[in-house]
C-alpha positions as CSV (number, residue, x, y, z in Angstrom):
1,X,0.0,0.0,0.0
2,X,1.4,3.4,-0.9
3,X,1.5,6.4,1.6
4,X,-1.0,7.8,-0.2
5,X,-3.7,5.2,0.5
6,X,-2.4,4.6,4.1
7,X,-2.9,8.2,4.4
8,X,-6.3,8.1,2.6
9,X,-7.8,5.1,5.3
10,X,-6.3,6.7,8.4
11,X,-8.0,10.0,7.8
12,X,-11.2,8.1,6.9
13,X,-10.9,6.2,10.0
14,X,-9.9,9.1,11.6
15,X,-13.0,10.7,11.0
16,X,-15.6,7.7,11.4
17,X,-14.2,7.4,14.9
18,X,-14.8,11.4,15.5
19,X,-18.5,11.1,14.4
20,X,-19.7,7.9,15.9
21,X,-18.1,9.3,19.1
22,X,-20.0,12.8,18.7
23,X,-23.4,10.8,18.3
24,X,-23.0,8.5,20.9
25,X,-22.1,11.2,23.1
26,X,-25.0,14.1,21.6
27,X,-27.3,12.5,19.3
28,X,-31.2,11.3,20.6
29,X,-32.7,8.0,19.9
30,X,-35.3,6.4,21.1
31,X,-32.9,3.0,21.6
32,X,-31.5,1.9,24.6
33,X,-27.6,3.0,25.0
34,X,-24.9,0.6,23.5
35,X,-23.5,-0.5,26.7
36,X,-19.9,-2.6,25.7
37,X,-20.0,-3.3,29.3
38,X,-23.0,-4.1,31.0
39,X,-21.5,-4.1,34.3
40,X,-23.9,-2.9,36.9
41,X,-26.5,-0.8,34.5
42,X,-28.2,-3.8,33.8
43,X,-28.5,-6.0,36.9
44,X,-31.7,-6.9,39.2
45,X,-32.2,-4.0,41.7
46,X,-34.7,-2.4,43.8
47,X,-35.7,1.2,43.2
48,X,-37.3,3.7,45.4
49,X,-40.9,3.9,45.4
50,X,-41.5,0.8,43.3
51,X,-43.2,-2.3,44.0
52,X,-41.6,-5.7,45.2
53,X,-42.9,-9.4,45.1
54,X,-40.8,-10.3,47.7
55,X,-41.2,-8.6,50.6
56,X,-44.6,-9.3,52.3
57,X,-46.6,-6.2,52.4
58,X,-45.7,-5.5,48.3
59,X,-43.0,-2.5,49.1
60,X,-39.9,-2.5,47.8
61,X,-38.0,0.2,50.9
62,X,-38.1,-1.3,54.1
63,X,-38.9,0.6,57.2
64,X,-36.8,1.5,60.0
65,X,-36.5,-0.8,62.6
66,X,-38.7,-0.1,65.8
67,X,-36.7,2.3,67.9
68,X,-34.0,3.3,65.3
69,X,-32.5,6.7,65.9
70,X,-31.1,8.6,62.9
71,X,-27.5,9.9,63.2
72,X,-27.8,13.4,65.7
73,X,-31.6,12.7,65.9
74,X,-31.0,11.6,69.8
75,X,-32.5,14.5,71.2
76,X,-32.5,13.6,75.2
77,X,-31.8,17.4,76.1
78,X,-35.5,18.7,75.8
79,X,-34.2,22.2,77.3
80,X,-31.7,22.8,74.6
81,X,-33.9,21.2,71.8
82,X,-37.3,22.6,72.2
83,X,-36.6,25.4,74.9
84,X,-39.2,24.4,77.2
85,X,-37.7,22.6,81.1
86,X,-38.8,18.9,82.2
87,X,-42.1,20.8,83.8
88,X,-42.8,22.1,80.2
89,X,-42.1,25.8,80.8
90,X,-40.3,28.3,78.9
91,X,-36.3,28.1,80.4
92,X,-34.9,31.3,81.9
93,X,-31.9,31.5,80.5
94,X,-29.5,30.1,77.3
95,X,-28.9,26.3,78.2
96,X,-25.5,26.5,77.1
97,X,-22.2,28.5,78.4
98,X,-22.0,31.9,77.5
99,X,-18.8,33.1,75.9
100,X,-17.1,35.3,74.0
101,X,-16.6,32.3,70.8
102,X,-20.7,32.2,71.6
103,X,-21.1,35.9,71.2
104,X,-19.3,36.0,68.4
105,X,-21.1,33.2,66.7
106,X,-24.6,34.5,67.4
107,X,-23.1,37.7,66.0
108,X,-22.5,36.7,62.7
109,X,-25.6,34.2,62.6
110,X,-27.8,37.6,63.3
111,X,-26.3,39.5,60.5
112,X,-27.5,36.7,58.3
113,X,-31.0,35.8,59.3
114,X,-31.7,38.6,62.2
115,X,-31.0,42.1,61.0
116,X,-32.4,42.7,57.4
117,X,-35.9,42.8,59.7
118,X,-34.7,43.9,62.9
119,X,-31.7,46.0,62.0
120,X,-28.6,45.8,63.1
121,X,-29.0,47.4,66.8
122,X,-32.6,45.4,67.0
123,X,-34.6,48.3,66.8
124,X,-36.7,46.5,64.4
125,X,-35.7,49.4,61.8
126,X,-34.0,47.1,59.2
127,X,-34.6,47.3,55.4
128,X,-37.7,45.8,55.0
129,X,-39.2,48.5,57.5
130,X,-37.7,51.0,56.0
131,X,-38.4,50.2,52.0
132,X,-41.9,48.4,52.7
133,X,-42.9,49.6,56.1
134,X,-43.1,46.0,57.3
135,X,-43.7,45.9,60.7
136,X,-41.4,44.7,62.8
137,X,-40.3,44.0,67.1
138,X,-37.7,45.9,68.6
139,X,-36.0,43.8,70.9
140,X,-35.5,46.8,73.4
141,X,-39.1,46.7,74.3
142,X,-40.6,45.8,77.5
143,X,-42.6,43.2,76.4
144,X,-39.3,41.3,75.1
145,X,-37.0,42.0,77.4
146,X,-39.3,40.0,80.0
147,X,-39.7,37.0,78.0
148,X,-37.5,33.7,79.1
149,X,-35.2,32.7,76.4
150,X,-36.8,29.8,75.8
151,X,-39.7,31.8,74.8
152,X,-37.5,33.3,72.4
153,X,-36.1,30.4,70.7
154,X,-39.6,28.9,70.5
155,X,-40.5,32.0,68.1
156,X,-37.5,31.5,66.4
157,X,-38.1,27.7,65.9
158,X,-41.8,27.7,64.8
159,X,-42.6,31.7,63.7
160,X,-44.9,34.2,65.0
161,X,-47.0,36.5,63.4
162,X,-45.7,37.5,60.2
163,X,-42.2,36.0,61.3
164,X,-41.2,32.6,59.4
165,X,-40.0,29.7,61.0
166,X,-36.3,29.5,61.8
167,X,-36.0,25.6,62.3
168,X,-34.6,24.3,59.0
169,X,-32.2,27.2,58.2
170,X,-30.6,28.0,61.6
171,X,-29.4,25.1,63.6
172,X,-30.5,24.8,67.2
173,X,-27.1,25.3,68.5
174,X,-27.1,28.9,66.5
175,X,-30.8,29.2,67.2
176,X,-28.9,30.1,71.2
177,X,-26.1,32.0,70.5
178,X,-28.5,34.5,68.4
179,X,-30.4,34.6,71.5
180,X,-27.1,34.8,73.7
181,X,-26.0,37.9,71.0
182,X,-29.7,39.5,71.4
183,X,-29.5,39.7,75.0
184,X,-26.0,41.4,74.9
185,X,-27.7,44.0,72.4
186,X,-30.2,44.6,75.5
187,X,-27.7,44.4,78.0
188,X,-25.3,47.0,76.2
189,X,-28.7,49.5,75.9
190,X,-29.7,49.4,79.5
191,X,-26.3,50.1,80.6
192,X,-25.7,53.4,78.6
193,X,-29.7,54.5,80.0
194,X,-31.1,55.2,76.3
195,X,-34.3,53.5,74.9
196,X,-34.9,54.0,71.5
197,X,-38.2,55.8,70.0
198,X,-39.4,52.6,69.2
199,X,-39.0,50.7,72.3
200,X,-40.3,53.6,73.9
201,X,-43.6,53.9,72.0
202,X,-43.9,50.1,72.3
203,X,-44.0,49.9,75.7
204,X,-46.1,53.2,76.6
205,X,-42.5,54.5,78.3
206,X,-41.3,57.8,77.1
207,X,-38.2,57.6,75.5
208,X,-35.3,58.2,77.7
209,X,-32.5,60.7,76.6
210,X,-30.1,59.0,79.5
211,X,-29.9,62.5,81.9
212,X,-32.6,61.8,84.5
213,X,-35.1,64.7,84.2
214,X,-35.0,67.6,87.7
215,X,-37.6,67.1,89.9
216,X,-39.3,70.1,92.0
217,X,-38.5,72.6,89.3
218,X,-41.7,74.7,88.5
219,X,-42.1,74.6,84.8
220,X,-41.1,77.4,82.5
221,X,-43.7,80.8,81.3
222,X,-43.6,82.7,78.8
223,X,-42.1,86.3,79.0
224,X,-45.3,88.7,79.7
225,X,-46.5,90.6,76.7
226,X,-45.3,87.9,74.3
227,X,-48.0,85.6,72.2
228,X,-46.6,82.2,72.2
């Protein structure tokens, strides 16, 4: 065979292999794939959902057995899961040690979920108040500040008024150090002696401007002769 003919049938080979790859690889048919090796693709096997012949009550997935606890579904610590004490009342306080690696965690955890609503001092001023006038808690008011935390995690586990549940996207572990960051936020505002306009009109107080206001000073008149 010249070079020109072995030339010839290697680009013609070439080019067969190049376009029975490119239509095994992109083309449609209604045929089952050429499998050169079966392997596993073909063997006897049970798939979800489907029917079985074998198995007495004529389902193919089997149930758990009685008693069977999923990986981290052992939930024994009914404060720190649900927020509620063996007697079934709110807990007082965060069931879990209170630190600065908490803090910090609960921090970043409100930024996420917490403050777009409830801003990021809790005033309950964030963007969706301010662009759609959604209304929203302040966590400086009265009415909050008295809850337990429990009480707290139990709105941020299963919602409250037009407030989603938190269950699925926050774990329960973060669920507390938001909590443990919130209170902080409180803490911090009570020390410097301010409450916000917000809180203030929330709770019926009037809003604090952290000098305490003289007592037994008559109030002030007007100058005589002048039309206020």
């Amino acid at each position: 065979m010249t070079a020109r003919k072995r030339f010839v049938v290697g680009a013609f080979a070439l080019l067969s292999a190049v376009a029975l790859a490119g239509c095994a690889r992109g083309c449609t048919s209604g045929s089952p794939p050429i499998h050169l090796n079966p392997s596993m693709d073909d063997q006897p096997k049970v798939l979800a959902q489907t029917a079985s012949t074998f198995f007495f009550n004529g389902s193919s997935m089997r149930e758990p057995v009685p008693g069977t606890v999923a990986i981290d579904g052992l939930k024994e610590d009914a404060a720190f899961f649900t927020g509620k004490g063996a007697d079934g009342q709110f807990v007082a306080k965060v069931p879990v040690t209170t630190d600065d690696a908490l803090l910090e965690r609960g921090r970043q955890r409100y930024v996420i979920y917490c403050q777009p609503c409830h801003d990021a001092r809790g005033d309950g001023k964030g963007i969706l108040f301010q662009r759609a006038n959604v209304p929203t808690a302040s966590f400086h008011q009265e009415k909050i500040l008295k809850y337990p935390d429990g009480q707290i995690f139990d709105i941020m586990t299963n919602g409250m008024g037009l407030m989603p549940s938190y269950k699925w996207p926050i774990p329960t572990a973060d669920r507390w150090a938001i909590i443990a960051y919130i209170r902080e936020l409180e803490r911090k505002r009570l020390a410097s002696g301010t409450i916000t306009a917000s809180a203030a009109g929330a709770t019926g107080t009037p809003a604090a401007t952290g000098t305490p206001a003289a007592t037994g000073t008559p109030a002030a008149t007007s100058a005589p002769g002048r039309v206020n």
